[in-house]
C-alpha positions as CSV (number, residue, x, y, z in Angstrom):
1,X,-72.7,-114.9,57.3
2,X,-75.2,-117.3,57.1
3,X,-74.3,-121.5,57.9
4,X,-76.0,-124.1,56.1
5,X,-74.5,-126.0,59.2
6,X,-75.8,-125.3,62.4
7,X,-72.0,-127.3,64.2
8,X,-70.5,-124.5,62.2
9,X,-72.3,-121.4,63.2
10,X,-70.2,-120.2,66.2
11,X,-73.6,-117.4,66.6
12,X,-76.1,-120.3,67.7
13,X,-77.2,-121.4,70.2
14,X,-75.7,-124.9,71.8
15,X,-75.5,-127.9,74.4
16,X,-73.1,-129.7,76.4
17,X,-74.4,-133.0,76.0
18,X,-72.9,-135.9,78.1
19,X,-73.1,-139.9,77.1
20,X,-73.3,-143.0,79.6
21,X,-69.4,-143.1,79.2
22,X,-68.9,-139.4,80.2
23,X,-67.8,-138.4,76.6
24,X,-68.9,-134.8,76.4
25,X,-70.3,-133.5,73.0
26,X,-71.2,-130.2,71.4
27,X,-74.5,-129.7,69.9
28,X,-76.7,-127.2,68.1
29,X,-79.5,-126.9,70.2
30,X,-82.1,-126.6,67.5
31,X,-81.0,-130.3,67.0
32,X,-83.0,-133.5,67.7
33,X,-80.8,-135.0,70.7
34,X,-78.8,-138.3,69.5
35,X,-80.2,-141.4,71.3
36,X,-78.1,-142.1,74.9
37,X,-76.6,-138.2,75.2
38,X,-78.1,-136.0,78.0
39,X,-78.1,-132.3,77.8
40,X,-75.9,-131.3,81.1
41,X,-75.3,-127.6,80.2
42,X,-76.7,-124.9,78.0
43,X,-78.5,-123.1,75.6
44,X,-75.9,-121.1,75.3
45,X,-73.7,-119.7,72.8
46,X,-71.0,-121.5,71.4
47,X,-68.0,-119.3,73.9
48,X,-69.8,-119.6,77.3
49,X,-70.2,-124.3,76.2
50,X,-66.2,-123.9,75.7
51,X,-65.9,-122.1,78.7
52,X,-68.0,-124.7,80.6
53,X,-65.7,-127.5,79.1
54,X,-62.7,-125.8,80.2
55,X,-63.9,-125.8,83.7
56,X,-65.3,-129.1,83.8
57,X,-63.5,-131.7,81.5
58,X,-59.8,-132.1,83.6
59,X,-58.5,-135.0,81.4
60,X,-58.4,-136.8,78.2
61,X,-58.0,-140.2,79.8
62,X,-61.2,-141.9,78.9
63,X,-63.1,-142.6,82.6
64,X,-62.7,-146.2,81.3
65,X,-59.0,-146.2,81.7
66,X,-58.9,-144.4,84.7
67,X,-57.2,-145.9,87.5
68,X,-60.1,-145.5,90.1
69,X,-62.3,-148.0,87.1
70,X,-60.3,-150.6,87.6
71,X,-60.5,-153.8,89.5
């Protein structure tokens, strides 16, 4: 099956990118990068950038609103 819409084709090829307020993202690597996102993990395929979340993203609390943030 062919995707017109390379977020949709779980065969591609992706990043883990990472913005200044440690939001993590999944992107198609053939993509342009969006301005303020850093790639911190891939090419890979789509499984092996879940698996890399899983490991590495250990809450939904925004860093913002973490306790350790605040003065």
């Amino acid at each position: 099956m062919e995707y017109s819409n390379p977020f949709d084709d779980p065969q591609g090829q992706f990043l883990i990118l990472e913005n200044d307020r440690h939001q993590f993202s999944l992107w198609p690597a053939l993509c342009v990068l969006p301005a303020g996102w850093k790639a911190v993990f891939g090419p890979q395929p789509q499984a092996e950038c879940f698996n890399w979340l899983d490991a590495q993203w250990q809450t939904l609390t925004p860093s913002c609103f973490s306790r350790s943030n605040r003065q």
